[in-house]
C-alpha positions as CSV (number, residue, x, y, z in Angstrom):
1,X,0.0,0.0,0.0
2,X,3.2,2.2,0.1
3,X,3.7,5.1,-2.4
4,X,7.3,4.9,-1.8
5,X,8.5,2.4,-4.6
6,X,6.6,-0.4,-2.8
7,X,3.7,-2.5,-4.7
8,X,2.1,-3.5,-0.9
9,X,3.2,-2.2,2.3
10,X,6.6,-1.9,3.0
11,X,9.1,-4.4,4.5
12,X,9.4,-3.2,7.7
13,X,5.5,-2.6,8.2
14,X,4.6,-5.6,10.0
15,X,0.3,-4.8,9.7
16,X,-2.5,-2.3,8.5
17,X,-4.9,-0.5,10.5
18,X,-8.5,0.3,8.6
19,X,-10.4,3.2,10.2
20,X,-13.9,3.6,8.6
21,X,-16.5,6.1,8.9
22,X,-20.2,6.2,7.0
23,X,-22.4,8.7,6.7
24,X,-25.9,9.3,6.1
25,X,-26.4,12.4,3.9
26,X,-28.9,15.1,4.3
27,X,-28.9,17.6,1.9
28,X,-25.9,18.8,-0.7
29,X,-22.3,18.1,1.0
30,X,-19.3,18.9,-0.2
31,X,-16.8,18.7,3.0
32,X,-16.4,15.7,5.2
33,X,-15.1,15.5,8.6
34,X,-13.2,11.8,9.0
35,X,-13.2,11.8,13.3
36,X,-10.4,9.0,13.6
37,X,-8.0,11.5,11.5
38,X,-5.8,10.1,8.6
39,X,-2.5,10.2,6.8
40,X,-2.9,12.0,3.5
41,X,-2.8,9.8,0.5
42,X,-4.1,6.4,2.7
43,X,-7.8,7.4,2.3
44,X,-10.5,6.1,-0.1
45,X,-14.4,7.8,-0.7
46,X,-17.3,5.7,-1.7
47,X,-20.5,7.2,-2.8
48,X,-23.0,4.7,-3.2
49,X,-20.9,1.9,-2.8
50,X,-18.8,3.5,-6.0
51,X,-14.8,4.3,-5.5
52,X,-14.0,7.8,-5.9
53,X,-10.7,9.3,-7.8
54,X,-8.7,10.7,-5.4
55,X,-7.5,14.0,-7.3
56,X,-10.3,13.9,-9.9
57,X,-13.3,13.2,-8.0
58,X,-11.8,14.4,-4.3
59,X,-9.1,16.1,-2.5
60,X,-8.1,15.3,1.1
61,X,-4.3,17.2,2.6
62,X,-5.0,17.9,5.9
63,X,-5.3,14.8,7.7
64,X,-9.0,15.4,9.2
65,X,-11.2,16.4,6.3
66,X,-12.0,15.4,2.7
67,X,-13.9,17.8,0.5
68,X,-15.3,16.6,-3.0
69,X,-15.1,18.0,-6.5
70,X,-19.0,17.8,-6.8
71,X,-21.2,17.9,-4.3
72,X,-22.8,15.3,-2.9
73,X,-26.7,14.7,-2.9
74,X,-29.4,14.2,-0.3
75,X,-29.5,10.2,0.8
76,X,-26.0,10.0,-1.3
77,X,-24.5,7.1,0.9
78,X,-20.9,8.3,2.4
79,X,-18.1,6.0,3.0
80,X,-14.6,6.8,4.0
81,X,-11.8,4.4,4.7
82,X,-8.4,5.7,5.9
83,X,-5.6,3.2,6.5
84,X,-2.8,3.2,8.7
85,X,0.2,1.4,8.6
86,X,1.7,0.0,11.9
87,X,5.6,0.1,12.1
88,X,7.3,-2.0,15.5
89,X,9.9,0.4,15.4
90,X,7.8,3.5,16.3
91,X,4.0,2.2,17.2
92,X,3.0,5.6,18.9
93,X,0.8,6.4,16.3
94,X,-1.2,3.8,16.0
95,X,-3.5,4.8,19.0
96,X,-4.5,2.0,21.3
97,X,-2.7,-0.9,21.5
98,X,-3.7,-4.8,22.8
99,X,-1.5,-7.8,23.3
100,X,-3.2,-10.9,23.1
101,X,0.2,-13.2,24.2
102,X,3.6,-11.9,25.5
103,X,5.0,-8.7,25.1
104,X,9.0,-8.9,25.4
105,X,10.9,-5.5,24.8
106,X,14.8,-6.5,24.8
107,X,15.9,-2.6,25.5
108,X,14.1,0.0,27.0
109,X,10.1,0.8,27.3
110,X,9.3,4.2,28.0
111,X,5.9,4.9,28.7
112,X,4.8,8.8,29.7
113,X,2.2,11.3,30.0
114,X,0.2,12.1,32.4
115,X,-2.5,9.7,34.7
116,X,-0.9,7.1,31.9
117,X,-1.3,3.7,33.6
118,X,-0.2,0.3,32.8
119,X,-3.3,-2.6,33.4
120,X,-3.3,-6.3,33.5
121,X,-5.5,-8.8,34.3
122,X,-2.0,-11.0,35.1
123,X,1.3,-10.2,36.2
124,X,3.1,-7.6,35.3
125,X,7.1,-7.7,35.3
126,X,9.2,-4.7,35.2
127,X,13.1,-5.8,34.8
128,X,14.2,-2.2,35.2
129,X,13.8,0.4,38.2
130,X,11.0,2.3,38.3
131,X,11.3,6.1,39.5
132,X,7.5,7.4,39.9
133,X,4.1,6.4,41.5
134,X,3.4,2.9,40.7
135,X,-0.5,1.5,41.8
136,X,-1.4,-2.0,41.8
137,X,-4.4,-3.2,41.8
138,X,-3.2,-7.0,41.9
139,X,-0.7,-8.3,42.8
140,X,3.1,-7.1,42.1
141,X,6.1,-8.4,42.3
142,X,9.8,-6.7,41.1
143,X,12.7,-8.8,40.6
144,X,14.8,-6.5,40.3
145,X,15.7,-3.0,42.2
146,X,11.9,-0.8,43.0
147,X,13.9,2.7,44.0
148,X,11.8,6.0,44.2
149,X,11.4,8.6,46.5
150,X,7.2,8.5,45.3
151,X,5.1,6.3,47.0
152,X,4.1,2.4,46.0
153,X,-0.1,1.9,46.6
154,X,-1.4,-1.2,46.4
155,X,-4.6,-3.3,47.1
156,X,-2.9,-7.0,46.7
157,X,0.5,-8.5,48.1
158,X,3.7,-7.0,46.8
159,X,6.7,-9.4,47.1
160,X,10.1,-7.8,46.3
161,X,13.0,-10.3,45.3
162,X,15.6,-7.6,45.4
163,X,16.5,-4.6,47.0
164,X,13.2,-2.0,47.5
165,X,13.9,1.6,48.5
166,X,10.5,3.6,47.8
167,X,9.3,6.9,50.2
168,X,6.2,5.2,51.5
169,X,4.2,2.2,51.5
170,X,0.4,2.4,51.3
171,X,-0.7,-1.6,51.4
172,X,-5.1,-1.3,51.6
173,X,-5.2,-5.4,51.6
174,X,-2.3,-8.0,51.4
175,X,0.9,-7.5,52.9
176,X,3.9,-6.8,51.9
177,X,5.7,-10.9,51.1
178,X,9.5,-10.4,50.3
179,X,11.6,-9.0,53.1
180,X,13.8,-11.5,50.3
181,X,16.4,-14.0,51.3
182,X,18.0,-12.6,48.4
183,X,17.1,-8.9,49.5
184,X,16.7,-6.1,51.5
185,X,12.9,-4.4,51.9
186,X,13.2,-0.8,53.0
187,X,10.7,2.1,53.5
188,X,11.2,5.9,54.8
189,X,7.7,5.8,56.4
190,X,6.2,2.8,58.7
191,X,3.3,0.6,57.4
192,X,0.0,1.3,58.6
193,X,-1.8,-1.9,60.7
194,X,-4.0,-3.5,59.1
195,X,-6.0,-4.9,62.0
196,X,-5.0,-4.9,65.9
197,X,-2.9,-7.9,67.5
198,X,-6.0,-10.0,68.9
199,X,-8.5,-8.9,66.3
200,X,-11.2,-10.7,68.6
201,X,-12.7,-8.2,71.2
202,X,-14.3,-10.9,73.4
203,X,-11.8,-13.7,75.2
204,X,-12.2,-17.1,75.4
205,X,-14.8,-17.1,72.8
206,X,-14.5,-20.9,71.9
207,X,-14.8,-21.8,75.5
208,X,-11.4,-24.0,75.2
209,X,-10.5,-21.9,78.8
210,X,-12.3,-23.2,81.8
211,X,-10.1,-22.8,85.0
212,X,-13.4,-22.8,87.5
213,X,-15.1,-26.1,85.8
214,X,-12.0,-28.3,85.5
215,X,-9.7,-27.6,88.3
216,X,-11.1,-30.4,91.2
217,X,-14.6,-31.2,88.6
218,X,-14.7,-32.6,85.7
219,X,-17.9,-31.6,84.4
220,X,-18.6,-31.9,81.2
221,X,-21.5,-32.7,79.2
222,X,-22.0,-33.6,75.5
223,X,-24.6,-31.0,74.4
224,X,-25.4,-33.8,71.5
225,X,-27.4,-35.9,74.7
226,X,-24.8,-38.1,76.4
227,X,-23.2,-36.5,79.7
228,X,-19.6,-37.9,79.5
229,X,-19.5,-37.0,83.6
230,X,-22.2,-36.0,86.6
231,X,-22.3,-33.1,88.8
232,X,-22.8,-30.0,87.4
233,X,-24.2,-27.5,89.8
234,X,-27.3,-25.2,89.3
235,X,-27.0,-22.0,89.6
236,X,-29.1,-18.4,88.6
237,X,-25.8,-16.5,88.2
238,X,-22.4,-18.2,87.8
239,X,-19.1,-17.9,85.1
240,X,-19.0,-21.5,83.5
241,X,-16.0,-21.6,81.0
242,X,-13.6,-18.4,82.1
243,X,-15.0,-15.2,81.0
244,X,-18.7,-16.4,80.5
245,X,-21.6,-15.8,82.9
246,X,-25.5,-17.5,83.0
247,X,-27.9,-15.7,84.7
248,X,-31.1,-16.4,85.0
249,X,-34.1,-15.7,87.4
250,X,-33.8,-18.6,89.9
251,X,-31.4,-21.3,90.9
252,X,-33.4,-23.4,87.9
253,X,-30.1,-24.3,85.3
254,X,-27.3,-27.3,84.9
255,X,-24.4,-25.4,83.5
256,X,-21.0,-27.0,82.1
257,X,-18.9,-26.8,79.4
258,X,-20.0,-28.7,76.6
259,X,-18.6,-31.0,73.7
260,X,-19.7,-30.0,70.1
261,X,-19.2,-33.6,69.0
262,X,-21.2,-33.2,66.2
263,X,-18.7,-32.6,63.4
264,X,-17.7,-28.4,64.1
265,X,-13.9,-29.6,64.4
266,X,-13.2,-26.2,64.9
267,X,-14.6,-25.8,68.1
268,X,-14.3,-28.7,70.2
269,X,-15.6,-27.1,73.3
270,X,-18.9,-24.9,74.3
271,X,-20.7,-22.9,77.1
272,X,-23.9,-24.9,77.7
273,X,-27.0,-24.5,79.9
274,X,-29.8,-27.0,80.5
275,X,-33.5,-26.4,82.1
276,X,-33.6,-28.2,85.5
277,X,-36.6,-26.7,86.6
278,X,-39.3,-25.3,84.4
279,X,-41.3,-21.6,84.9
280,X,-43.9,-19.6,83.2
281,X,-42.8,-16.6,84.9
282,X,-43.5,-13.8,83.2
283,X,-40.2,-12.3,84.2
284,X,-37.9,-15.6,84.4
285,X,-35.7,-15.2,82.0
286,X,-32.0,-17.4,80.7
287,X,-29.0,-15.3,79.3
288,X,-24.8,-15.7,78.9
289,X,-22.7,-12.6,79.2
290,X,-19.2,-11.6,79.1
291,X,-18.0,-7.6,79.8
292,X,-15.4,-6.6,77.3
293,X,-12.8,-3.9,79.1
294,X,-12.6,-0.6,78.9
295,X,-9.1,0.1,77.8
296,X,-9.5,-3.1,75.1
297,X,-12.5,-1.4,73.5
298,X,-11.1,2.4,73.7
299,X,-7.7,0.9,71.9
300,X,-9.3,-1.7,69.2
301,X,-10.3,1.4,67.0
302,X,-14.0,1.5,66.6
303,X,-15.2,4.6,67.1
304,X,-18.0,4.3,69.3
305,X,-19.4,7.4,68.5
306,X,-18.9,7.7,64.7
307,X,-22.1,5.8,62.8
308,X,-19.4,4.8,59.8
309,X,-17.3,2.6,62.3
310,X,-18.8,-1.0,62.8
311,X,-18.6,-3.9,64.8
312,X,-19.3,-7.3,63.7
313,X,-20.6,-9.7,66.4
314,X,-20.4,-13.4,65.5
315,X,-21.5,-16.5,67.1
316,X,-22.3,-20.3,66.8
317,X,-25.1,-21.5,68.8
318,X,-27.6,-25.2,69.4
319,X,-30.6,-25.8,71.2
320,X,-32.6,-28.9,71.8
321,X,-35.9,-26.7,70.5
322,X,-36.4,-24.7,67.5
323,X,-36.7,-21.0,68.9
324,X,-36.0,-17.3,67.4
325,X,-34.1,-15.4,70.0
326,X,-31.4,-11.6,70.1
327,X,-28.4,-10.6,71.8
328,X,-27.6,-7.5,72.8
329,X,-24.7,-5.3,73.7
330,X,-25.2,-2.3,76.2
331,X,-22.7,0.3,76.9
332,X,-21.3,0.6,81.2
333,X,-23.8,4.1,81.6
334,X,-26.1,4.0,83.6
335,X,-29.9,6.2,83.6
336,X,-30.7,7.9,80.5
337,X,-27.2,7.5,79.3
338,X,-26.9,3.9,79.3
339,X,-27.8,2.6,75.5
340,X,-28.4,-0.8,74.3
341,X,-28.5,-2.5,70.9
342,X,-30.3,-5.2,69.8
343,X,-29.6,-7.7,67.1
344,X,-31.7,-8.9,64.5
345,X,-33.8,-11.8,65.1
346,X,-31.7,-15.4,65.5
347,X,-33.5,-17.7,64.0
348,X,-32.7,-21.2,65.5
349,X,-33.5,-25.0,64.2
350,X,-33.6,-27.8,66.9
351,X,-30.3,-29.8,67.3
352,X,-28.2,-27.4,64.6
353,X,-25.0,-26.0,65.0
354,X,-26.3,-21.8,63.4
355,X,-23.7,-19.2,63.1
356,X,-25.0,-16.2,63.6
357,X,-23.8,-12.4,62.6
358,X,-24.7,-8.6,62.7
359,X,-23.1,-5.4,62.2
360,X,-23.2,-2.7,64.6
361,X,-22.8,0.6,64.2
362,X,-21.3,3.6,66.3
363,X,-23.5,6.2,67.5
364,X,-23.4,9.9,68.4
365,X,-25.8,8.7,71.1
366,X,-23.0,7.0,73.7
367,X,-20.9,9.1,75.2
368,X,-17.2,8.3,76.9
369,X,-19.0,7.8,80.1
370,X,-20.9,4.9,78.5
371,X,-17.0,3.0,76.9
372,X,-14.3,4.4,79.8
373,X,-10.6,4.3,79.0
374,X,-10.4,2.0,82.5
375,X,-10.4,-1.0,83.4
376,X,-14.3,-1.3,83.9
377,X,-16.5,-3.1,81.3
378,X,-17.1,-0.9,77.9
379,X,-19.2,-3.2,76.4
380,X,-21.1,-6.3,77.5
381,X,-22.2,-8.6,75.1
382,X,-25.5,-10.2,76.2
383,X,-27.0,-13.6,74.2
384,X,-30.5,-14.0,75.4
385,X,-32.2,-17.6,74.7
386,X,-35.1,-16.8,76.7
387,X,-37.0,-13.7,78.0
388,X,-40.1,-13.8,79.7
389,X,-42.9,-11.1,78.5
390,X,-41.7,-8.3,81.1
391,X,-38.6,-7.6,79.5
392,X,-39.8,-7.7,75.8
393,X,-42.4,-5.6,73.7
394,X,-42.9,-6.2,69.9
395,X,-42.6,-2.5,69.1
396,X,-38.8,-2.5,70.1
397,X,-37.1,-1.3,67.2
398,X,-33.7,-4.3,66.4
399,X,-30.6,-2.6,65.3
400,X,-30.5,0.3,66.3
401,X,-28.8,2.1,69.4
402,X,-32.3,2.3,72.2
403,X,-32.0,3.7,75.5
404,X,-32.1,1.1,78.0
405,X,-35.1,-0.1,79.3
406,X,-35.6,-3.8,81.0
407,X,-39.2,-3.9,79.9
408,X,-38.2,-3.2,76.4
409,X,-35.1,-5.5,75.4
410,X,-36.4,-7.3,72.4
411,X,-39.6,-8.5,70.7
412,X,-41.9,-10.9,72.3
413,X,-39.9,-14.5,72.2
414,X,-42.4,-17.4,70.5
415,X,-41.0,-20.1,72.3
416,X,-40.8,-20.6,76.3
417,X,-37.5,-22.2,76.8
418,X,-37.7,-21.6,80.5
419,X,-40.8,-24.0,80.6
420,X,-39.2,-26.8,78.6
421,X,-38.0,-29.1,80.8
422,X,-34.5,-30.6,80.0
423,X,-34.1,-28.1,77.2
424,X,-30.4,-27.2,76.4
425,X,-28.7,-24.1,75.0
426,X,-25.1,-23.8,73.6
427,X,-22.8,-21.8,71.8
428,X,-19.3,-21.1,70.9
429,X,-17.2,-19.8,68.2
430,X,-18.4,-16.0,69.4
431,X,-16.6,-13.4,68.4
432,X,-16.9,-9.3,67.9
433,X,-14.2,-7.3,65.7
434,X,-13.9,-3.6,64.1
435,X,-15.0,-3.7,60.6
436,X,-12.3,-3.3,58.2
437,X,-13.7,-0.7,55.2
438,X,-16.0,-2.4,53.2
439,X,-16.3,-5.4,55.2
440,X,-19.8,-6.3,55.3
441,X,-19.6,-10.3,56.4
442,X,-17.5,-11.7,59.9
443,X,-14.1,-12.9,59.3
444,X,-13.3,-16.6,60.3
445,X,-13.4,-17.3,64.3
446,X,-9.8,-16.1,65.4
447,X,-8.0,-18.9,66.7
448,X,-5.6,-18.1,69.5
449,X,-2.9,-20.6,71.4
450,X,-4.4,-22.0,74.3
451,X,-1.4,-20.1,76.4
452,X,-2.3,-17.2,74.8
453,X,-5.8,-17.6,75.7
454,X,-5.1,-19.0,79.4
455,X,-2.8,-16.0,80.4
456,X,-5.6,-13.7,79.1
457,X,-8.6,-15.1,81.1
458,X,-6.1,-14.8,84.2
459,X,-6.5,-11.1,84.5
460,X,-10.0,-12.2,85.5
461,X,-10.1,-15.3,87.2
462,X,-7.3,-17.2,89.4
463,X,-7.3,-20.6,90.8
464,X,-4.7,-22.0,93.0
465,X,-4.2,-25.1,95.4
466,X,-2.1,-28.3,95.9
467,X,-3.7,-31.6,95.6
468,X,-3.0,-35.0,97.8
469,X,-1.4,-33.9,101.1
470,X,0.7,-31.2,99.2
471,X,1.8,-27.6,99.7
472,X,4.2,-25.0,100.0
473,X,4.9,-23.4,103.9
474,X,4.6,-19.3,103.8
475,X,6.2,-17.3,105.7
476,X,3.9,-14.7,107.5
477,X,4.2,-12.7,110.6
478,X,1.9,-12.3,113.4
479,X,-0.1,-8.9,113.6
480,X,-1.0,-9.3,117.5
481,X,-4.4,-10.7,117.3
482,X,-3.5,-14.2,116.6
483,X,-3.7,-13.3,112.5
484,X,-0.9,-14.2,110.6
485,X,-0.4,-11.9,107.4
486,X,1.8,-12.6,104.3
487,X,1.8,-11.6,100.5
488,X,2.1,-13.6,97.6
489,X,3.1,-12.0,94.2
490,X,0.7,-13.3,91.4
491,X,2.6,-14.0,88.0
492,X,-0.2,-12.5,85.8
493,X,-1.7,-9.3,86.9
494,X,-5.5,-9.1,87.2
495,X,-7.9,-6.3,86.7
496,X,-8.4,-4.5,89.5
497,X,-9.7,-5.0,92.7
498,X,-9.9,-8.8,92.5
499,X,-11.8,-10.8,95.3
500,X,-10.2,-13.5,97.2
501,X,-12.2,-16.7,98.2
502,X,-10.8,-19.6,100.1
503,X,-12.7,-22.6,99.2
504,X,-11.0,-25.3,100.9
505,X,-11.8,-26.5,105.6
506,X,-9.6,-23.7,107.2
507,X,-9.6,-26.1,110.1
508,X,-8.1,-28.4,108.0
509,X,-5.8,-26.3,105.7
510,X,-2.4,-27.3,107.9
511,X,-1.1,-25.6,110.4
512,X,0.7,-22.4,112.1
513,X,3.8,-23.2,113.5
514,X,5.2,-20.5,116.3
515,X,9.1,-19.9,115.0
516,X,9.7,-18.4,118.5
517,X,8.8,-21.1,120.4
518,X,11.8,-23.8,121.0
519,X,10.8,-26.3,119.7
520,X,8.3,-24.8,117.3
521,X,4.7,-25.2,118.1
522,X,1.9,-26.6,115.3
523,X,-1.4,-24.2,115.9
524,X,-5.0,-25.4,114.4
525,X,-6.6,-22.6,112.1
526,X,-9.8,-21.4,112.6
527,X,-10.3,-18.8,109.5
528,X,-8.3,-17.7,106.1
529,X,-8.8,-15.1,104.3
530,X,-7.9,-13.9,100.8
531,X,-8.1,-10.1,99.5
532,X,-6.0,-7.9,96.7
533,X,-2.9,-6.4,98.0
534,X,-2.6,-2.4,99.1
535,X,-4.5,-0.4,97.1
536,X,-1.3,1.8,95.7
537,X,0.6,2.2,92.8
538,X,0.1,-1.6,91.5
539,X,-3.7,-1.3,91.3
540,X,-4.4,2.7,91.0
541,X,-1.1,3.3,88.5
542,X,-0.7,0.1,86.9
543,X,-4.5,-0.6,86.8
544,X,-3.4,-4.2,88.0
545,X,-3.5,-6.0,91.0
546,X,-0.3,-7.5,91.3
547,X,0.2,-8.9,95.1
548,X,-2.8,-10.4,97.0
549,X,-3.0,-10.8,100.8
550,X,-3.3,-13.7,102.8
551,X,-5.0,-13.1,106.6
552,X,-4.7,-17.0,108.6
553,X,-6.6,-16.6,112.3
554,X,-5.1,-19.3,114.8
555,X,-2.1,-19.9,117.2
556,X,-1.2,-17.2,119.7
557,X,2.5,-16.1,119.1
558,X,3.7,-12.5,119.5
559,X,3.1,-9.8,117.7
560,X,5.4,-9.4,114.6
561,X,7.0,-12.4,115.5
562,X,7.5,-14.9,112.3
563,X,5.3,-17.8,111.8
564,X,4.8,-20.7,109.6
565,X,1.8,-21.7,107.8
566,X,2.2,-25.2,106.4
567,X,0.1,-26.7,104.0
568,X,-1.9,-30.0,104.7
569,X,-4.9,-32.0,104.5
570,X,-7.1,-33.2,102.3
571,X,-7.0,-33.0,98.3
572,X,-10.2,-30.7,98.8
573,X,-8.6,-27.9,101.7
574,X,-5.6,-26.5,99.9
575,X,-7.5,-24.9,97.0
576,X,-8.6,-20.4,96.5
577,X,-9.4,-18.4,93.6
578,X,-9.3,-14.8,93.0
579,X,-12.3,-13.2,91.1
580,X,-12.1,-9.9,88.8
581,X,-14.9,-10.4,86.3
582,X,-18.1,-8.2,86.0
C-alpha cells in the first residue's frame, strides 16, 4: 500500500490498521469531517458503494477532512476508509494498543504522559527500576531493584525479590511478602496496621479456657445428649468456661462446658446450659454474658461514637428446641445514658449448630461515660435464649442504638425455653471485631494458642491449690491478734480490685507453726482469708493487681513475731481463687 516504490506495504511494516467512517447524507455536502483523523494519501471515498478518484473526484491534505469535487446529494450514501500502517519500530501512532500473548521488549520501554497507567489482568514484570508512582491493583512483584522517593499503593500483596527503597508504602489489603532472602525491603515511612494484635474483642470465645469447671470437677457434658461426667451445679448467676456468665431468674439451670461432638472440628468445646426446673414466669428469663474492658474497647479502633465505624458480632449457637431469639450489647452508663443495641432476630433449628452475625454501628448517642478508658467493662455482650414477657415488647425497634429499658429489650420470644424441661442451650465460636472498610460479612473465628488464651482469662479469674497432702509453707508474721499476714506476688496481673475466696476446711488447711517457740509449736486454724494487695501504685497506676493478701486466724504467738503456715490435709482444703470479672 506504500507510495514509496513499494507494490504493498513496506518491509518493515509488519500490519495495517482500517479506520472507517459512513455517513448518512442530508442535503448537498461537499466537505467531510473523518473523526479518527488520517494520513494524506491512505484514504478512499465511496459514494454509493462507487470508489472515488482521489485528485479527480476528491481532494483530502489535511489529515482530518475530505472535501469533493462535486457535491454530494441528499440520501448519497458516504463511506470513508483511511488506513494506517503500523511500524514496530515507532507504534505511537497507532493509537490503542492490545497484546493478546507476550509482550518482550529486549531494550528500553518508556511509557509517559500524564494519569498514563499500565493494566493487566496478570502479572506484570518490570526488569528495570522504576522512578514514579506505581499502583497496583493485583498483585506485584519486582525482581529486580523498586527505587523511588514517590510512594508504591497497592490493594494486593507485593513481594520484592531484590532490593526496595521507595518513600512510602500504602498496602489497603495484602501484605507486603518479600523481606527476600536474596534482598533487602526498605521504607522511609512505617506501614499502617491492618487490624489490631488479637483482632477478637471478646476472650475465650471458643470456651477452650475453663479454669473454675475443670480444676477439682470434671464436668462436662455432650450437648449432642450423652453426659460424658455428673455433677454439674445449678445455679441463677455463675461464670462456667472463664470469661462467661448464666444468669437467670432462679437457681433453675445445669451449666457446664460442653462437647460439640457433632462434626464443628473447629470448636471442640462450648458454654452450655440445661432447664432443670421449668417456669412460666413472666419475668424468668436465661441469658450468657461476658464484659469486654474498657481500655481493650477504647484501643481496638472502633469509634463508638462515629455511625461509619462497625462492629461485627459473630457467634455459633444449638438448642434442643427450634426457637427465634437476640443478643444485645449495652454500653457501662447507667440512667438515660446507658444505650443498648439489639440484634436482629436469631433464628434457630432444633439440634443445629447456626452461626450467627450482625453489624453494629457507632452512634453519636454514647458518650465516653458509657466505653471508659479504664479498666471497667465498655461493652457487654449479652446472648439472650429466653426472655419472659416483662422484658420484651414487639414495638422494640432491632438494630439500632435504644436507651435502656428492662421492659423493652427485644420483641416478644415465640417459644418458652424456661418451661421446657430438660431443654439445652449452647454456643461457641463467638466473636466481635472492628470492621475493616468495606467489610460487610465476619471474618473466620480467630484462633488463638491456648497459652495465649489462658494467660488472658487470668486477669479475671485465678485458681490455686495443691492436691494430695501437698503444699508449700509461707512465711507470714503475726499482727497481734493471733492473724498471721503474708503476701504472695501473682505471676499475671489481674484487673483491679480482685476478690479472694478460700474454698477449701480452714480447720483443715495445715497448720501455724510458732518460729519463736523452741521447739516450734503446730497451731489449728480457725479462719483464712484472701483479698487484693494495698491499694497503691500496682492497682491505682498500673491498673493491675499484682500482690494479694493472705490473713490466717489461729495460734497465739507474738506480735510481729514470724510464723509458719504449712500446708496440709485433704485434696479438697488446699484450694482459692481470685475473682475480677463483672
Amino acid at each position: 500500500m506504500s507510495k514509496s516504490g513499494y507494490i504493498g506495504r513496506k518491509p518493515d511494516d509488519s500490519s495495517v490498521v482500517i479506520a472507517r467512517q459512513q455517513y448518512s447524507n442530508t442535503g448537498v455536502v461537499t466537505t467531510f469531517t473523518f473523526t479518527a483523523g488520517y494520513t494524506p494519501g491512505y484514504i478512499d471515498a465511496y459514494i454509493n458503494g462507487v470508489r472515488q478518484l482521489e485528485g479527480e473526484d476528491y481532494y483530502a491534505t489535511d489529515g482530518t477532512t475530505l472535501t469533493f469535487n462535486d457535491a454530494t446529494q441528499d440520501a448519497d450514501a458516504i463511506e470513508l476508509v483511511a488506513y494506517k500502517a503500523y511500524d514496530v519500530v515507532a507504534p505511537s501512532s497507532v493509537g490503542n494498543f492490545t497484546v493478546g500473548g507476550n509482550l518482550t521488549v529486549t531494550q528500553k520501554a518508556t511509557i509517559s504522559g500524564a494519569g498514563t497507567t499500565i493494566e493487566s489482568t496478570g502479572d506484570v514484570g518490570i526488569g528495570g527500576s522504576v522512578i514514579s508512582d506505581v499502583t497496583v491493583v493485583g498483585n506485584a512483584r519486582v525482581v529486580g531493584t523498586l527505587t523511588g522517593n514517590q510512594s508504591l499503593v497497592a490493594d494486593g500483596n507485593v513481594n520484592v525479590g531484590g532490593i526496595g527503597t521507595i518513600g512510602s508504602v500504602t498496602i489497603n489489603s495484602g501484605a507486603i511478602a518479600g523481606v527476600s532472602t536474596i534482598g533487602i525491603t526498605s521504607s522511609f515511612s512505617s506501614l499502617p496496621a491492618t487490624e489490631p494484635l488479637f483482632r477478637n474483642l471478646l476472650i475465650n470465645g471458643a470456651s477452650q479456657v475453663n479454669q473454675r469447671w475443670g480444676f477439682y470437677k470434671t464436668d462436662i457434658v455432650d450437648v449432642d445428649g450423652a453426659a460424658n461426667a455428673s455433677g454439674v451445679s445449678t445455679n441463677s448467676n455463675a461464670f462456667i468456661t472463664d470469661r462467661w456468665c448464666l444468669q437467670s431468674d432462679t437457681a433453675a439451670s445445669v451449666i457446664g462446658i460442653g462437647s460439640t461432638a457433632n462434626g464443628m472440628k473447629q470448636f471442640p468445646n462450648s458454654t452450655w446450659s440445661q432447664v432443670e426446673t421449668v417456669s412460666s414466669a413472666t419475668n424468668s428469663y436465661i441469658q450468657f454474658y461476658q464484659g469486654i474492658e474498657g481500655f481493650n474497647l477504647v484501643n481496638s479502633s472502633w469509634e463508638y461514637d462515629n455511625p461509619n465505624s462497625k462492629l461485627i458480632v459473630s457467634f455459633y449457637s444449638r438448642s434442643s428446641i427450634a426457637c427465634t431469639f437476640y443478643s444485645t450489647l449495652s454500653t457501662n452508663s447507667t440512667g438515660a445514658a446507658r444505650r443498648t443495641y439489639t440484634s436482629p432476630a436469631h433464628v434457630q433449628a432444633a439440634d443445629t449448630w447456626t452461626r450467627h452475625s450482625y453489624i453494629v454501628p457507632g452512634s453519636t448517642t454514647i458518650t465516653s461515660a458509657g466505653v471508659p478508658n479504664d479498666q471497667n467493662f465498655g461493652l457487654k455482650l449479652i446472648i439472650r435464649p429466653h426472655m419472659g414477657s416483662s422484658f420484651t415488647d414487639n414495638g422494640v425497634t432491632v438494630e439500632t442504638w435504644n436507651q435502656h429499658n428492662n421492659s423493652t429489650i427485644a420483641p416478644n420470644y415465640v417459644q418458652d425455653m424456661r418451661n421446657t424441661a430438660g431443654a439445652t442451650f449452647a454456643f461457641t465460636g463467638c466473636q466481635i471485631e472492628v470492621a475493616q472498610p468495606g467489610q460487610t460479612q465476619p471474618s473466620t473465628y480467630e484462633h488463638l494458642p491456648y497459652d495465649v488464651e489462658l494467660m488472658r482469662c487470668k486477669r479475671y479469674y485465678q485458681k490455686f491449690g495443691f492436691a494430695a497432702y501437698g503444699g508449700v509453707p509461707s512465711v507470714l508474721r503475726n499482727n497481734g491478734s493471733n492473724v498471721a499476714e503474708g503476701a504472695q506476688v501473682l505471676g499475671v496481673p489481674m484487673k483491679p480490685s480482685p476478690t479472694g475466696t478460700w474454698l477449701g476446711i480452714p480447720g483443715n488447711s495445715g497448720s501455724l507453726w510458732d518460729l519463736t517457740a523452741s521447739p516450734p509449736v503446730a497451731q489449728s486454724l480457725s479462719a483464712i482469708s484472701i483479698t487484693a494487695g494495698d491499694t497503691g501504685d500496682q492497682q491505682t497506676v498500673m491498673q493491675s493487681c499484682t500482690v494479694y493478701d493472705f490473713k490466717v486466724s489461729g495460734g497465739s504467738a507474738g506480735t510481729n513475731d514470724p510464723v509458719v503456715w504449712t500446708l496440709a490435709g485433704g485434696s479438697q482444703d488446699n484450694r482459692w481463687e481470685l475473682e475480677s470479672e463483672y
